[in-house]
C-alpha positions in Angstrom: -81.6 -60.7 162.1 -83.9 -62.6 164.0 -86.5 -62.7 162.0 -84.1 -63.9 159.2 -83.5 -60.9 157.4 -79.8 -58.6 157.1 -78.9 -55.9 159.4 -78.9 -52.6 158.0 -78.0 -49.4 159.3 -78.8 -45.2 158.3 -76.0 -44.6 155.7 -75.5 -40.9 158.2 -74.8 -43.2 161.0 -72.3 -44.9 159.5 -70.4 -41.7 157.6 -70.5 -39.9 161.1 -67.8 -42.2 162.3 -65.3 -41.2 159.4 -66.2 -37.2 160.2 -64.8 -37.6 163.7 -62.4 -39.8 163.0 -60.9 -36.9 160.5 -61.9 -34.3 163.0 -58.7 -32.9 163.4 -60.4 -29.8 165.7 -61.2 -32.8 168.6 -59.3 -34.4 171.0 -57.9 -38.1 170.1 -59.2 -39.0 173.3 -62.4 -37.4 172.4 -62.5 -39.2 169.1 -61.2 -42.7 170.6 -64.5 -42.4 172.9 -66.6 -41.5 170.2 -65.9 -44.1 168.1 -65.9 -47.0 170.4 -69.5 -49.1 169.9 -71.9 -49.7 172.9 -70.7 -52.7 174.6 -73.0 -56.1 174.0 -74.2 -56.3 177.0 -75.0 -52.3 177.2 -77.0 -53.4 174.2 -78.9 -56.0 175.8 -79.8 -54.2 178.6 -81.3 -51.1 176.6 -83.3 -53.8 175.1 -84.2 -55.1 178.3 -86.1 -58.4 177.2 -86.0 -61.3 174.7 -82.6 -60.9 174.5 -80.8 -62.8 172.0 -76.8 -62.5 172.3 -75.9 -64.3 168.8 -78.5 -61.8 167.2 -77.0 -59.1 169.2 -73.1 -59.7 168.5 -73.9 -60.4 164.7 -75.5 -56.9 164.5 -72.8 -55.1 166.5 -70.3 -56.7 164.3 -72.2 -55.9 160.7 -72.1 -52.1 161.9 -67.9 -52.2 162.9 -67.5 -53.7 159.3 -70.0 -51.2 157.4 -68.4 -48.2 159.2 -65.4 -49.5 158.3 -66.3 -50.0 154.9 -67.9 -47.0 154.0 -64.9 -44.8 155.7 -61.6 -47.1 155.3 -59.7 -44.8 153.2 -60.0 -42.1 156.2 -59.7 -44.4 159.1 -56.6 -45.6 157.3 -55.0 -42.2 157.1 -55.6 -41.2 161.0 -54.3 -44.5 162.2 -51.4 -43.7 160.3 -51.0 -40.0 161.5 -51.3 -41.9 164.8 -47.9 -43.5 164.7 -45.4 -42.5 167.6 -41.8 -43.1 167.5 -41.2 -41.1 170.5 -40.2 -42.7 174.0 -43.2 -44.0 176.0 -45.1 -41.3 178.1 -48.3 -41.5 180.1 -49.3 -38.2 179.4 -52.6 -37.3 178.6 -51.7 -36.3 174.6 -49.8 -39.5 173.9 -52.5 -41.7 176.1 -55.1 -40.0 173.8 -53.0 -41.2 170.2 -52.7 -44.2 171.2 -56.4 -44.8 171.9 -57.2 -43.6 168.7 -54.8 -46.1 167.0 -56.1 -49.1 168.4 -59.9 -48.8 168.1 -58.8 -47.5 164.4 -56.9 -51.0 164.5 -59.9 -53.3 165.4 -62.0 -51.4 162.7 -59.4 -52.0 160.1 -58.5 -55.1 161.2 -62.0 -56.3 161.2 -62.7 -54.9 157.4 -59.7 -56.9 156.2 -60.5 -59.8 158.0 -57.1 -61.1 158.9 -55.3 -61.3 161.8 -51.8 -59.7 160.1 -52.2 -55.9 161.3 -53.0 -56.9 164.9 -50.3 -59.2 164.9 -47.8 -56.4 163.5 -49.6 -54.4 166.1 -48.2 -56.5 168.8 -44.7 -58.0 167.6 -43.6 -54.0 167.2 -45.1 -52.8 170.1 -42.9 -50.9 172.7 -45.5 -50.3 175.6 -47.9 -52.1 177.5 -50.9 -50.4 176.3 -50.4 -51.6 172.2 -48.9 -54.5 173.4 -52.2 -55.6 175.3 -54.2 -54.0 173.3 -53.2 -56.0 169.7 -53.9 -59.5 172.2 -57.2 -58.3 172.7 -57.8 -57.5 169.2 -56.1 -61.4 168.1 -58.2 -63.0 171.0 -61.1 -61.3 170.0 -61.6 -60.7 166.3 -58.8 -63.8 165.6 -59.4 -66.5 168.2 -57.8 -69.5 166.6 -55.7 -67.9 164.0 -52.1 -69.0 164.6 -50.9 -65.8 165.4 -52.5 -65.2 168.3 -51.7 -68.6 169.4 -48.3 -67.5 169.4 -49.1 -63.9 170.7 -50.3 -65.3 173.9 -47.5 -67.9 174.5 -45.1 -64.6 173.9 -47.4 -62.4 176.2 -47.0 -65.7 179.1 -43.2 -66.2 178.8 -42.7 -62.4 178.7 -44.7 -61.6 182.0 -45.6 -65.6 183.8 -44.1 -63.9 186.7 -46.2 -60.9 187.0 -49.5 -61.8 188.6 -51.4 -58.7 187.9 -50.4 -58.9 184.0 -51.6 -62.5 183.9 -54.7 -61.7 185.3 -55.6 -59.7 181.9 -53.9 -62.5 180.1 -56.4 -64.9 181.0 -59.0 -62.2 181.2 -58.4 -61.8 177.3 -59.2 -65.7 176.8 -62.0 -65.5 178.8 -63.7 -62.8 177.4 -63.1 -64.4 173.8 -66.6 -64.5 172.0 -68.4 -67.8 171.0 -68.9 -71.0 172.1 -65.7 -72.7 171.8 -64.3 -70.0 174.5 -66.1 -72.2 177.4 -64.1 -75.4 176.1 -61.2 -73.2 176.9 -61.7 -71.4 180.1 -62.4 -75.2 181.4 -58.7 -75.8 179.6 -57.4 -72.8 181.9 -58.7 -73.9 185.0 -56.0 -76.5 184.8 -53.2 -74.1 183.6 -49.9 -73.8 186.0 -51.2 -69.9 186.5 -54.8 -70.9 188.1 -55.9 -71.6 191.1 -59.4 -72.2 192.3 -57.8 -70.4 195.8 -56.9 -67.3 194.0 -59.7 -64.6 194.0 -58.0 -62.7 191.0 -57.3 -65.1 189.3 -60.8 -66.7 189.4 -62.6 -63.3 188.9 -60.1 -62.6 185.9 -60.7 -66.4 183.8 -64.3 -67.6 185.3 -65.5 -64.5 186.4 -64.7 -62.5 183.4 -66.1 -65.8 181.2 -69.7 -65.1 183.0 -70.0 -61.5 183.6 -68.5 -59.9 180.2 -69.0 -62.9 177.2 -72.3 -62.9 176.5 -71.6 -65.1 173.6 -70.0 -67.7 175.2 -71.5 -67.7 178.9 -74.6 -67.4 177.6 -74.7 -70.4 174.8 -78.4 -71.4 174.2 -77.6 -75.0 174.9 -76.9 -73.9 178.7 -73.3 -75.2 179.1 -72.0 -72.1 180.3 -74.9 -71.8 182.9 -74.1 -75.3 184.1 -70.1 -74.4 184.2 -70.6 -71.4 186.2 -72.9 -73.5 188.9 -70.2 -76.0 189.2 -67.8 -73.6 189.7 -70.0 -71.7 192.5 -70.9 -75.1 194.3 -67.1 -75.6 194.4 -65.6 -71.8 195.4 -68.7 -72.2 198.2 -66.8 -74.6 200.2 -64.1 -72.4 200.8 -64.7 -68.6 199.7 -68.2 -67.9 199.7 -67.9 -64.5 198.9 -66.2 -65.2 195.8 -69.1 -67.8 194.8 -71.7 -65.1 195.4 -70.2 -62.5 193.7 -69.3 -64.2 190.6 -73.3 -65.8 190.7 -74.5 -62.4 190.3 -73.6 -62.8 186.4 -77.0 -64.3 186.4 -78.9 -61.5 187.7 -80.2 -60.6 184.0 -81.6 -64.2 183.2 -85.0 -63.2 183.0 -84.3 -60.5 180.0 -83.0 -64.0 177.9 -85.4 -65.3 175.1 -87.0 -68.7 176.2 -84.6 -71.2 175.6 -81.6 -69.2 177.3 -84.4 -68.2 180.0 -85.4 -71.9 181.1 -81.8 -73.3 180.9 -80.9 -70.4 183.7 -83.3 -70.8 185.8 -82.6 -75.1 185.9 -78.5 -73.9 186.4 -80.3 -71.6 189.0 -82.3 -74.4 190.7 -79.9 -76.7 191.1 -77.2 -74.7 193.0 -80.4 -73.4 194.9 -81.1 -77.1 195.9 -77.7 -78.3 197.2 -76.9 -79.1 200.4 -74.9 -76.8 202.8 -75.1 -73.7 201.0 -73.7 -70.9 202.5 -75.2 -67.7 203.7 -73.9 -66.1 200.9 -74.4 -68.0 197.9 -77.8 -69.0 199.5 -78.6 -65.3 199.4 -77.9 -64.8 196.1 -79.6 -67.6 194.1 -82.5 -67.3 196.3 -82.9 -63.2 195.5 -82.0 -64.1 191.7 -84.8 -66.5 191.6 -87.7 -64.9 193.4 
């Protein structure tokens, strides 16, 4: 991709994921696992070096829609066999089902490329676990689609109160791929919910943001690097544990490709050059730089 050509991938990789979706002799658990890709930034860090996020997300994305090209017809069929009308239980059996069902979802929902099963997903949900689950899928495969627009207003009015359920409310925005996602995390720092005082709250929106959207935090014009030093300079004044922990998202710069490399190290330098640092954040950079 890189190099300007088209990903491509072993035709037995990609029929292997309909087998054990089918596999009626394993666990949906089991199969849940087994079909869930390596993370992005798993990726990156098996490759260790150069790392190009864009490159990396388009790949990862090119193999969720051949696998789900090649095997729709059977991924179709388990997700529906899926389907549970029975009262919500945390067992291990029903935990399992409904595993399968949603990383089925995200592999249908990504081969139809529409936001309309996610957003069925969630309107008829009766537990938390779909519920959350189909916003992920909108917020992540459907960012600006009106649905999930609406899905997340419903999600807020539903559970505003609940502290804990809004941390993976904005934990879902933040994590959001692209680069438009850092135009809104800056959009949530001034949301009724947030508060620069709140250590939840600011691992769950600026945190997240850094640590798990390598897409978005790590933008090759720098913006997201800059972002996250402001917001370290500013947490330092008052919680300095909180500023070093989320600064650790940096640890990895030095695996970037050139132009994500240098634009680090510069957000780097310049929290590593302010005045009155403290112990903490002063630690970090300093360690993350040598």
């Amino acid at each position: 991709l890189r190099g300007g050509g088209a990903a491509s991938f072993d035709t037995k990789l990609v029929e292997v994921f309909g087998e054990i979706a089918s596999d009626e002799s394993l666990e949906p658990a089991f199969r849940a696992l087994a079909l869930t890709l390596p993370l992005e930034g798993d990726i990156a860090r098996e490759i260790g070096r150069n790392v190009d996020p864009d490159a990396i997300f388009i790949a990862r994305n090119a193999l969720v829609k051949s696998i789900a090209a090649k095997n729709f017809d059977k991924l179709t069929a388990v997700w529906r066999s899926m389907a549970d009308s029975a009262e919500f239980s945390p067992a291990a059996a029903p935990a399992g089902k409904r595993a399968l069902k949603n990383v089925l979802l995200d592999y249908l929902s990504v081969h139809s490329d529409n936001s309309e099963m996610a957003s069925e997903a969630y309107a008829t949900a009766t537990n938390m676990t779909d519920r959350f689950s189909a916003l992920l899928l909108l917020t992540q495969r459907f960012s600006d689609a009106p649905q999930t627009t609406a899905a997340l207003n419903a999600f807020e009015a539903r559970y505003g109160s609940d502290g804990l359920v809004m941390d993976k409310w904005f934990w879902a925005q933040a994590i959001a791929p692209g680069d438009a996602t850092l135009a809104n995390v800056k959009r949530l720092t001034a949301h009724s919910g947030f508060s620069f005082d709140n250590p939840n709250r600011l691992r769950s929106l600026v945190g997240a943001f850094a640590s798990s959207n390598p897409t978005g935090f790590h933008r090759a014009d720098g913006a997201g690097y800059r972002f996250l030093a402001d917001i370290v300079l500013r947490v330092d004044k008052g919680n300095p544990q909180t500023a070093a922990r989320m600064l650790t998202a940096m640890r990895s710069w030095r695996s970037l490709e050139p132009t994500r490399k240098e634009k680090a190290r510069e957000a780097l330098a310049s929290i590593a050059t302010s005045p009155n640092l403290s112990t903490d954040v002063r630690d970090i950079v300093e360690r993350t730089l040598a």
